[in-house]
N, CA, C and O atoms as a GROMACS GRO file, in nm:
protein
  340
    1UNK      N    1   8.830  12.026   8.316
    1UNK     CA    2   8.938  11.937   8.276
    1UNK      C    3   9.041  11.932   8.388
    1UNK      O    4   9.089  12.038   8.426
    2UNK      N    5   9.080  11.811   8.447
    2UNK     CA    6   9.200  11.823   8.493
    2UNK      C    7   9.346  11.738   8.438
    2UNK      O    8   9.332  11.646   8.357
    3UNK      N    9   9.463  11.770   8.482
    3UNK     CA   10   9.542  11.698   8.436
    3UNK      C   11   9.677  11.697   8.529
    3UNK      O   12   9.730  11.798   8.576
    4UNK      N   13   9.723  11.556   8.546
    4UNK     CA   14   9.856  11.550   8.677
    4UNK      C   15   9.957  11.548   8.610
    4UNK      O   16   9.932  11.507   8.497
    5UNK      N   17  10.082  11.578   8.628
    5UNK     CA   18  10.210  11.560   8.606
    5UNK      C   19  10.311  11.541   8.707
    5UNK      O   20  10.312  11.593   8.818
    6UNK      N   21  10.394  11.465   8.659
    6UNK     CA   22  10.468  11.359   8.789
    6UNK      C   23  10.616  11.419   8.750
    6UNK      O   24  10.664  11.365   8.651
    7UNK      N   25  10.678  11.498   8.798
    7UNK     CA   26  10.802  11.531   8.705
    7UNK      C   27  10.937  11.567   8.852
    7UNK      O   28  10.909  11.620   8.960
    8UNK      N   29  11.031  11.535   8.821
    8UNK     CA   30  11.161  11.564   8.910
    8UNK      C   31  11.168  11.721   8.949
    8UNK      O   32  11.076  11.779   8.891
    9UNK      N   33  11.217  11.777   8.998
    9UNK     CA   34  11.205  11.936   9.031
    9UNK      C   35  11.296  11.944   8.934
    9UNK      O   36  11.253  12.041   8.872
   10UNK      N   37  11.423  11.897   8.860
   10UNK     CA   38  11.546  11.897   8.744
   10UNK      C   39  11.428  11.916   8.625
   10UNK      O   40  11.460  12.023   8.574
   11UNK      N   41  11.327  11.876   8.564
   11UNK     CA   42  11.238  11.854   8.481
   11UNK      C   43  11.130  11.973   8.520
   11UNK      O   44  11.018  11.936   8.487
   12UNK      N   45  11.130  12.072   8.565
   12UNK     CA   46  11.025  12.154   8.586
   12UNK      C   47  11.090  12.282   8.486
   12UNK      O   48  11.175  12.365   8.519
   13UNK      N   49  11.032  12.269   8.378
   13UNK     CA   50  11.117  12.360   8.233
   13UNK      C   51  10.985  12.466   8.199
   13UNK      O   52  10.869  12.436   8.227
   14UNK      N   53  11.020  12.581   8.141
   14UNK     CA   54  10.928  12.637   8.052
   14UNK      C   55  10.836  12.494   8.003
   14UNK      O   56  10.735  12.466   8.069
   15UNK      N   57  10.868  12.424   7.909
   15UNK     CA   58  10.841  12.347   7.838
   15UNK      C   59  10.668  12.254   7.913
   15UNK      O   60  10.562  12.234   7.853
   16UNK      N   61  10.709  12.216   8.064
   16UNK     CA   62  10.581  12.216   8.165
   16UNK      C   63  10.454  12.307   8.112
   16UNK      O   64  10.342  12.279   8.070
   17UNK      N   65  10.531  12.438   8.138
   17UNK     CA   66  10.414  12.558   8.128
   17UNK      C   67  10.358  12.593   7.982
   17UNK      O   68  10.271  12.678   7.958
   18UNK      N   69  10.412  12.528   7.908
   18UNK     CA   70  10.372  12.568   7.787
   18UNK      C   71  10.278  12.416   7.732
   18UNK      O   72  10.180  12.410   7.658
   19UNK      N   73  10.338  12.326   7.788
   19UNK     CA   74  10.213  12.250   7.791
   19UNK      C   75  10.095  12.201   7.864
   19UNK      O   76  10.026  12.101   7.843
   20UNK      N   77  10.084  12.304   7.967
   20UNK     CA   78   9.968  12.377   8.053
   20UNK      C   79   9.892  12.459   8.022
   20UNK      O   80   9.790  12.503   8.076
   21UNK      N   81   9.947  12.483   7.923
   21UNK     CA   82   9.905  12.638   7.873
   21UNK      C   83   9.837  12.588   7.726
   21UNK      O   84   9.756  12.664   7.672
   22UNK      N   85   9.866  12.477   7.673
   22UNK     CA   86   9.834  12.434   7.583
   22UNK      C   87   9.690  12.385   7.624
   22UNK      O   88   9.588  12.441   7.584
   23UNK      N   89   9.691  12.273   7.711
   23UNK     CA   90   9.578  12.210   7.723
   23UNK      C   91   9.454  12.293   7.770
   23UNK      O   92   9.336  12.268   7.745
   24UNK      N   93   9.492  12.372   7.825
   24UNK     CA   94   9.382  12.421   7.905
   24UNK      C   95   9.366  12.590   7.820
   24UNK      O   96   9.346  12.693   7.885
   25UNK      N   97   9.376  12.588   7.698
   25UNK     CA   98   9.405  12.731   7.581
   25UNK      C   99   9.259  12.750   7.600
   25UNK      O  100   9.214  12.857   7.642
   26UNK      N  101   9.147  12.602   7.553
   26UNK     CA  102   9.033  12.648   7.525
   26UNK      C  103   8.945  12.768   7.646
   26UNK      O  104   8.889  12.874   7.620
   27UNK      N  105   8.961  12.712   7.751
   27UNK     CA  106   8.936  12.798   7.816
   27UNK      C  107   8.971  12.897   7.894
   27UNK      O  108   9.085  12.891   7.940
   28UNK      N  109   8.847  13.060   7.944
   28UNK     CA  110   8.922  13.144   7.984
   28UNK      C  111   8.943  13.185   8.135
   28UNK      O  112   9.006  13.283   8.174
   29UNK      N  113   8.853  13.055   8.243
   29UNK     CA  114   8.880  12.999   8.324
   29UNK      C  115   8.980  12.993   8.447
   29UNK      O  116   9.021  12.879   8.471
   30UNK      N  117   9.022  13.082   8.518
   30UNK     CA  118   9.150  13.050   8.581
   30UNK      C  119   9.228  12.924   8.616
   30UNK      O  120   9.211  12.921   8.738
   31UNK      N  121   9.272  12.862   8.598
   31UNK     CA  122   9.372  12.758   8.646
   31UNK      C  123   9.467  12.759   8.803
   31UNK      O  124   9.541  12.843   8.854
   32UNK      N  125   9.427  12.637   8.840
   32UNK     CA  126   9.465  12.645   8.987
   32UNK      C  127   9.582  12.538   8.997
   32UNK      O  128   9.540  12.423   9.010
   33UNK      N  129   9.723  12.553   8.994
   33UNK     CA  130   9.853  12.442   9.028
   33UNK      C  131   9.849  12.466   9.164
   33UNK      O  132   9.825  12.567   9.229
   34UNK      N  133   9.881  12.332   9.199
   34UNK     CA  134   9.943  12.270   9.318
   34UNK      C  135  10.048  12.197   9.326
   34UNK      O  136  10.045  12.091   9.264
   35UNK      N  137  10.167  12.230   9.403
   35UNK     CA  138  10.285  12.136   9.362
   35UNK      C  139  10.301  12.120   9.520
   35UNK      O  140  10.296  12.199   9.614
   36UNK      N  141  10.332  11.931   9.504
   36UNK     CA  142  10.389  11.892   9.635
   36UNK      C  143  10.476  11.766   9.595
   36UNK      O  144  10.496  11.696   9.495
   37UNK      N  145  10.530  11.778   9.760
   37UNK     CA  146  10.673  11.644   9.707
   37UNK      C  147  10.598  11.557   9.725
   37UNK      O  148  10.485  11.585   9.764
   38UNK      N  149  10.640  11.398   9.699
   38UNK     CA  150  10.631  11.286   9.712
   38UNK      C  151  10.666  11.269   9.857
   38UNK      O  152  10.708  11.365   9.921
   39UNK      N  153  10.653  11.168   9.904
   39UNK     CA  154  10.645  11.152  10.002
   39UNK      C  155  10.723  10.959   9.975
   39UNK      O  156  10.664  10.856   9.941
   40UNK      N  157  10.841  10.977  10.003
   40UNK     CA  158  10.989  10.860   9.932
   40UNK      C  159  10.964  10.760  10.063
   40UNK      O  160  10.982  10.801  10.178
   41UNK      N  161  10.928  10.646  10.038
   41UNK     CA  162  10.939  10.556  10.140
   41UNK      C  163  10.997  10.439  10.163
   41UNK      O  164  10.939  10.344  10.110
   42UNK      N  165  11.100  10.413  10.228
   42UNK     CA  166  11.219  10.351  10.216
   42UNK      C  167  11.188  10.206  10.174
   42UNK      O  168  11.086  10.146  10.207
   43UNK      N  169  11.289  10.153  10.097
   43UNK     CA  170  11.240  10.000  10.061
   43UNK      C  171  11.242   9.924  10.188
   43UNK      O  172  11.267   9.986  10.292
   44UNK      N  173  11.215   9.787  10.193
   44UNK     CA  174  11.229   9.674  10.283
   44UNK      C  175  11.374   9.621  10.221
   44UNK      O  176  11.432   9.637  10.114
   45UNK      N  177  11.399   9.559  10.328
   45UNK     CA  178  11.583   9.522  10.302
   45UNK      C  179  11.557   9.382  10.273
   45UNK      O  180  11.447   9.336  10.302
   46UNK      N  181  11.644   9.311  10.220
   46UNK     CA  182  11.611   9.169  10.187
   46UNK      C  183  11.580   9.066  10.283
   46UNK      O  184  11.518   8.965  10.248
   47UNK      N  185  11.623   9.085  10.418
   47UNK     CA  186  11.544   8.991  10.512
   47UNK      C  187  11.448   8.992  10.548
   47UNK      O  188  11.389   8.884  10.551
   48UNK      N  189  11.364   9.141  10.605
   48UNK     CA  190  11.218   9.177  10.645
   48UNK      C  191  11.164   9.155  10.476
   48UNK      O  192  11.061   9.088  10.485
   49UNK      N  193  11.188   9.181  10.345
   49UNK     CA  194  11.106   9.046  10.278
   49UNK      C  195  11.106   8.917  10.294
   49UNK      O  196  11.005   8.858  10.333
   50UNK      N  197  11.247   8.838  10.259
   50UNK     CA  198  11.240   8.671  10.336
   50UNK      C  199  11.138   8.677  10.430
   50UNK      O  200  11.023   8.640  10.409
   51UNK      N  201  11.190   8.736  10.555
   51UNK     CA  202  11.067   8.676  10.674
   51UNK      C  203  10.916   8.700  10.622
   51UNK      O  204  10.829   8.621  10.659
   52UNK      N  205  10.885   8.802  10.543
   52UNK     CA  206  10.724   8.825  10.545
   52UNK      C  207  10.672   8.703  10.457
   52UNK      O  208  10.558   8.662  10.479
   53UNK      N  209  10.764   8.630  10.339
   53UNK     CA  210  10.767   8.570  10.258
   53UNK      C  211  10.747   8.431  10.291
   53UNK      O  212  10.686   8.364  10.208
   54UNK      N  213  10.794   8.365  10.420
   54UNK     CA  214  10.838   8.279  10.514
   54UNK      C  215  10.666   8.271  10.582
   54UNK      O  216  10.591   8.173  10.588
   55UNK      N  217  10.641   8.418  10.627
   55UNK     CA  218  10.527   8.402  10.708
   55UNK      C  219  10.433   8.370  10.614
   55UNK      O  220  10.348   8.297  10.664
   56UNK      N  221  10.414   8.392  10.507
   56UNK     CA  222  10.295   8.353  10.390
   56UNK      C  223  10.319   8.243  10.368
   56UNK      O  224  10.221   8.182  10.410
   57UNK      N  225  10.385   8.178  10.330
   57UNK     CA  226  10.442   8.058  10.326
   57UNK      C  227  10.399   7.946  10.403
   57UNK      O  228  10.364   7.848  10.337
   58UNK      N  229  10.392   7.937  10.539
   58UNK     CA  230  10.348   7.915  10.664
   58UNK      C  231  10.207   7.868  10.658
   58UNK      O  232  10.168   7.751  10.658
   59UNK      N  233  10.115   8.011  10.652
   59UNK     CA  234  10.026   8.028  10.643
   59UNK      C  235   9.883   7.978  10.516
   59UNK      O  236   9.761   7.978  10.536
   60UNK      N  237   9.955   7.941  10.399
   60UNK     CA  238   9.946   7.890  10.325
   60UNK      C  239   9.966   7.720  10.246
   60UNK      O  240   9.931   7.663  10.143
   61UNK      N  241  10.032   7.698  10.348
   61UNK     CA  242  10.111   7.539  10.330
   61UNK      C  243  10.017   7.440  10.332
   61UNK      O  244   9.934   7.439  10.423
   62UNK      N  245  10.016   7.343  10.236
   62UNK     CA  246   9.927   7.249  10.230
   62UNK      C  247   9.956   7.134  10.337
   62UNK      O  248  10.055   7.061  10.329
   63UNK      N  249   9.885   7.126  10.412
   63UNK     CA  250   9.935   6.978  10.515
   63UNK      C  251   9.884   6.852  10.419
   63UNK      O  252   9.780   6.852  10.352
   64UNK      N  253   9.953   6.776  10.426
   64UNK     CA  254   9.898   6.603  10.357
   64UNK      C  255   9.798   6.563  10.462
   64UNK      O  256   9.807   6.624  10.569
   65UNK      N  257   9.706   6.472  10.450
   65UNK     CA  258   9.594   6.412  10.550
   65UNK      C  259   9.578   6.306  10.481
   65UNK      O  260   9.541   6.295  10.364
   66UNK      N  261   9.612   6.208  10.574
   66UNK     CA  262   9.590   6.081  10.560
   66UNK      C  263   9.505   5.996  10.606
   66UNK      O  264   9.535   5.951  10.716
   67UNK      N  265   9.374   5.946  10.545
   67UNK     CA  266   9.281   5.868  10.594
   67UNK      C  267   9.321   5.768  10.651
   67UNK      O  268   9.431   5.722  10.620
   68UNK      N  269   9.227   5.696  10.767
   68UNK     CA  270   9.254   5.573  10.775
   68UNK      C  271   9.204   5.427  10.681
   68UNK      O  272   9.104   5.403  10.614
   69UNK      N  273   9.292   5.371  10.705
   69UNK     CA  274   9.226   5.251  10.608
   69UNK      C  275   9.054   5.228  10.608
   69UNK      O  276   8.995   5.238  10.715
   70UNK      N  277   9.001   5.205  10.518
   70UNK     CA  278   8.848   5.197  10.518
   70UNK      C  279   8.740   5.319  10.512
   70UNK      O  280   8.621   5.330  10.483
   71UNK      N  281   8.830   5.395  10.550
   71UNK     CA  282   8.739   5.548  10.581
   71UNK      C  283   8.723   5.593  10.431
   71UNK      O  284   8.820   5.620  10.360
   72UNK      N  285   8.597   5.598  10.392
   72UNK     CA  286   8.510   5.697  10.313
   72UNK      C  287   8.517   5.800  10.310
   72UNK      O  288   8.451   5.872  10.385
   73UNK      N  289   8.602   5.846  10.218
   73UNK     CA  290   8.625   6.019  10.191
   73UNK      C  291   8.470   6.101  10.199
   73UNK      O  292   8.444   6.207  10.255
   74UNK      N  293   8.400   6.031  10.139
   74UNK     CA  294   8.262   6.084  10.143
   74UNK      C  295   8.188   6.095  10.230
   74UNK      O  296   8.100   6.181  10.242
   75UNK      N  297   8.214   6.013  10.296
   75UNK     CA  298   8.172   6.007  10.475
   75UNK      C  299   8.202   6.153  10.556
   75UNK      O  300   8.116   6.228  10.602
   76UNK      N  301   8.348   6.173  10.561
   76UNK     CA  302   8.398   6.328  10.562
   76UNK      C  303   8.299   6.435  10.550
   76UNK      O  304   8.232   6.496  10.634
   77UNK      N  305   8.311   6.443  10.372
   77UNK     CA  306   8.244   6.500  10.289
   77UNK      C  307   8.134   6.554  10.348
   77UNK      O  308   8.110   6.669  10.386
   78UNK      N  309   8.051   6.421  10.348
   78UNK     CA  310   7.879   6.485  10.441
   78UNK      C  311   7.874   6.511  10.568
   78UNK      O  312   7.765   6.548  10.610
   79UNK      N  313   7.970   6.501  10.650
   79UNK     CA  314   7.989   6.546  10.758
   79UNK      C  315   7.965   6.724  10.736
   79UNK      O  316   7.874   6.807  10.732
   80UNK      N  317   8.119   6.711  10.725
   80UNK     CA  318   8.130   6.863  10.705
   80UNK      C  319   7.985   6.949  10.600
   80UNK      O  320   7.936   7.060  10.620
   81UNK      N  321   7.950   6.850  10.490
   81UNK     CA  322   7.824   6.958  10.465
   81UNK      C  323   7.715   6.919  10.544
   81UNK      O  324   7.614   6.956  10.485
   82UNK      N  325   7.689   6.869  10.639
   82UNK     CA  326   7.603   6.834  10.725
   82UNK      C  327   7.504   6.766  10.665
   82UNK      O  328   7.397   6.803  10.714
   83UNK      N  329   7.482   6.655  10.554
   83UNK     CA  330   7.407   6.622  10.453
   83UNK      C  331   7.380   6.485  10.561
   83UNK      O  332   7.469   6.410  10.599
   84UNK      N  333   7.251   6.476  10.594
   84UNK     CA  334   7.163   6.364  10.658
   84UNK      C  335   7.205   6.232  10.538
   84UNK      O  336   7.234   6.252  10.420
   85UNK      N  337   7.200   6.104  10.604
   85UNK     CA  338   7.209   5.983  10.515
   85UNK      C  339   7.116   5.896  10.573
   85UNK      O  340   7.097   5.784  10.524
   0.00000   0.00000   0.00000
């Protein structure tokens, strides 16, 4: 069985160990804890989002395309799938 707990170092109570001690009662098994910090990684500030937001944006943008008069969309069409006529 395993089981994680995510808790503040303020929140590390008897109360932890006794419900460690609970889950794992059935067996007589040694039990192995490991405690490590998080590892806190600073937010993005509101412009380096804008800009990344900007760059998707960009990258994503629908251009309009405008046929010329007479031109057969379908003509296109089989082009690009390479479909013989």
């Amino acid at each position: 069985m395993e089981a994680t707990f995510v808790a503040k170092p303020s929140e590390l109570k008897a109360q932890l160990l006794e419900k460690i001690e609970s889950l794992f009662a059935d067996s007589d098994a040694p039990v192995t804890i490991t405690i490590k910090q998080a590892e806190v990684t600073p937010s993005p500030d509101q412009r380096t989002i804008y800009l990344v937001m900007e760059a998707i944006r960009k990258r994503t943008e629908v251009v309009p395309v405008s046929l010329p008069p007479g031109m057969d969309i379908n003509d296109i069409i089989d082009e690009v799938n390479d479909v013989d006529q």
